[in-house]
Each structure stands twice: as C-alpha cells, then as structure tokens.
N, C-alpha and C positions, 0 to 999 in steps of 0.2 A: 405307398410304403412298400419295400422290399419283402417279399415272402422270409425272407430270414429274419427281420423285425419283427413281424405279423407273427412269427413260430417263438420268438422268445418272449417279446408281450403276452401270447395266447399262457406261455410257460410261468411267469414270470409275477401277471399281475391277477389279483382278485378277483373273483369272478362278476362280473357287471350285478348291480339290485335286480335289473331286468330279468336276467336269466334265472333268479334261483324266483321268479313267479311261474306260475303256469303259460303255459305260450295260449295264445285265444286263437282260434280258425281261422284261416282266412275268408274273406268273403267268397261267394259265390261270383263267378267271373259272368257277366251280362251276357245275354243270350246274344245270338247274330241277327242283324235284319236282315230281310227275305233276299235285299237287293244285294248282299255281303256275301262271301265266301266268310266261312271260320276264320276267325282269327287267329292267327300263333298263340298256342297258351303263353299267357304274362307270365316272367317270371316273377315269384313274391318273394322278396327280399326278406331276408333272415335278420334277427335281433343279433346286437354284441359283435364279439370277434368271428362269426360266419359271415355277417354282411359284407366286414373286411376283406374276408381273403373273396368274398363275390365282387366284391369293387375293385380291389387286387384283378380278376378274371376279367372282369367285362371291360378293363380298361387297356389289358391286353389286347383282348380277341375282338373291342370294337370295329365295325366296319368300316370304318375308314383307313384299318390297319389295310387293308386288301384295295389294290386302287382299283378292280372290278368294279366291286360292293361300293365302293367310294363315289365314283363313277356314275351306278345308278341311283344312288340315294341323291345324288347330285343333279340329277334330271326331275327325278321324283317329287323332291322339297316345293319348289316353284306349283305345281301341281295340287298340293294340296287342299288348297281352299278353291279349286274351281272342282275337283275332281275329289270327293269323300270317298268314294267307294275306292279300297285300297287295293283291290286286283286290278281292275279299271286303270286306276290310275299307274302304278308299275308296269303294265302293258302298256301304257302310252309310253312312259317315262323310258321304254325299253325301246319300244318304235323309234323313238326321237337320238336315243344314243345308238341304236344301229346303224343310222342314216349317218348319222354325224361324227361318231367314233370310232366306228368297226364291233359296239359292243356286242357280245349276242349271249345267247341264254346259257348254253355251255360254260361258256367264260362267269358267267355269277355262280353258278349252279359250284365251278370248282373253285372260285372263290369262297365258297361257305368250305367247303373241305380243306382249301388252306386254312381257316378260322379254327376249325377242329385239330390240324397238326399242332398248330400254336397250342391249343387249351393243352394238348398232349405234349407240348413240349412244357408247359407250364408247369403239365405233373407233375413229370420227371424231376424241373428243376424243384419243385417244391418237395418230392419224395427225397430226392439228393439231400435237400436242406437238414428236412429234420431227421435223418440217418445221422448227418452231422452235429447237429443239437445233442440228439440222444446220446452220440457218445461222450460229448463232452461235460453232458450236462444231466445226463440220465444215467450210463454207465461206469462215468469217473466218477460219481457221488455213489453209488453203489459197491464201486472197490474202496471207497475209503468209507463207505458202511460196512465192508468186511473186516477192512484193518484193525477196525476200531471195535471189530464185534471179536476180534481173536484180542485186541489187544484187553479188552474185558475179561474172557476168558483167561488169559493170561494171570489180571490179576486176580481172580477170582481164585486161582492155583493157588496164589502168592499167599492170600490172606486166608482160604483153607492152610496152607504150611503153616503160615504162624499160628492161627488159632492152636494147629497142633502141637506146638514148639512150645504155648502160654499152658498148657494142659498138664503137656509134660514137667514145664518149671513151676506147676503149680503143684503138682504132686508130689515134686523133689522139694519145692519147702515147707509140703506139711510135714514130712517126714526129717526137717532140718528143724522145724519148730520142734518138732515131739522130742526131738534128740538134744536140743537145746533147753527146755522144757527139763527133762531126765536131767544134763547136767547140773544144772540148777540146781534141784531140787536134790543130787547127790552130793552137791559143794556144799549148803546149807547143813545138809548131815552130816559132811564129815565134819565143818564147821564146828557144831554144837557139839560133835564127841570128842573134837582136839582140845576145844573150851572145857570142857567136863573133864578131860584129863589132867590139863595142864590146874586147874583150881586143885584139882584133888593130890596133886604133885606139891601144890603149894601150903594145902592143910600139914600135908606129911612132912614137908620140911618144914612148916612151923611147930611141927609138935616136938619134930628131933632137933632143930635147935633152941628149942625150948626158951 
C-alpha cells in the first residue's frame, strides 16, 4: 500500500483495540553460539499502522532491490543447510560469486548504502506526503475552524444586538402600558363626570319643563 494510503488510513481510521493495550516487551533475542559471530539484531516488528509503514519499508529497501545483495543472497541460499554458521557460509557464498561473477566485498558493502539512499529517499517521499495531507486535511479544516469560529462570533454580535434592541422595546412598553393604563383610567373619569352631568342636565330640565 502506498505511503499516502498508509498516512490517510493512519488519519482517517480508529485506532486498532491492539494499540489502546499496553505493548508487552519483546523477548530477549538468544545468545550466539561459541562457533557464530553475533548476529544482526532482529528487527521486532511493531503492532497496528507502524508494522504498515515497516512493511511499506522493508518492501522497498529489500535486498533484492540491489542486484549486488541480490547476487549474494543468491549464492548464499543453496548453502544453508550444509553450512549453519552464517559468516561461514557468506564467505563461501562470496568466494563462489567472486570466481563466477566478478562479485567482491566492496560491491555488497555499497550495495547496503544504496539500500540506505532508497530508505532516505523513502523519507522524503513520505515527509512530502504528509506536508500534503496536512494541508489539505489538517490545515484546510483549520481555516474553515476559523470561518466558523468568526462566523460564531459574528453571530454572537448579532444576538448581543438584539438582546439589546428586546431590552430597549421592552422598556418603551412598559412606559406605553403605564400611559395606556393613565388613559384609561382618565376616559373612565371623564366618562363618569360627563354621565353625572349630562343626568343632572336632565333632572334640571325635567324640573323646568315641569
């Protein structure tokens, strides 16, 4: 799977049940026998989406990418079961490709350094990648968390205005109540003293037209 798969998966999906456990030690790697040189430390493959981008790696930078390495491992294999001891056996495997291919020690030794240019060129393309990712998918979702953070602010103006505006017309009709209230309550009096008049208009002309 492409390193730009592998960076938007890593982005994208859930994090494995595996990883939210505790990781357990690896073992202790087996001592050397007497008749062994050390062995290259093993690499211990990683849980989840690390193992990925390590399989991603090791699939690149395999040695048969390098037709040096290619070469010797290719002499070496046949070897293995008459020959266990692995410096032993590479020394022969190296003997037998010198005689027969021109191989020599130089030529592997910078085939591992081509293997290292790859891994670094692997960086790269994988630093290029998620520069890419990030902005599209890290920094564009960041300016439109800005838009969205003014456009809040925004309205937050909006609805402090109005609150202001409900405050104000809320003041302007108590003081329409109270003055509506007053007229009221002034029509009603004058009401009752035009009533009181106009009766008292009407005893006095019943008395004088008798």
């Amino acid at each position: 799977m492409p390193f730009m798969d592998l960076i938007k998966k890593a982005i994208f999906e859930e994090e494995p049940q595996s990883q939210q456990q505790a990781a357990k030690p690896a073992p202790a790697p087996l001592a050397p026998r007497a008749s062994q040189t050390a062995p290259t430390p093993a690499y211990v493959p990683m849980t989840g989406r690390d193992n990925q981008f390590y399989a991603r790696l090791a699939k690149q930078t395999d040695l048969a990418a390098v037709p040096e390495l290619a070469k010797i491992e290719q002499f070496a294999a046949p070897l293995a079961a008459v020959i266990p001891d692995k410096s032993l056996r590479y020394k022969a495997a190296l003997a037998t490709a010198q005689s027969q291919g021109g191989l020599t020690k130089d030529a592997i030794l910078r085939g591992f350094d081509n293997l290292l240019n790859l891994l670094d060129s692997s960086a790269s393309t994988f630093n290029r990648q998620t520069d890419e990712v990030g902005k599209t998918e890290v920094d564009a979702k960041l300016g439109q968390i800005n838009e969205m953070n003014d456009t809040i602010q925004q309205k937050q103006k909006e609805i402090a205005d109005l609150q202001q505006q409900m405050k104000s017309m809320q003041s302007q009709t108590e003081v329409s109540r109270s003055k509506l209230q007053e007229a009221k309550s002034n029509f009603a009096s004058a009401l009752d003293r035009r009533r009181a008049e106009i009766q008292q208009q009407r005893k006095e002309f019943e008395t004088i037209l008798g």
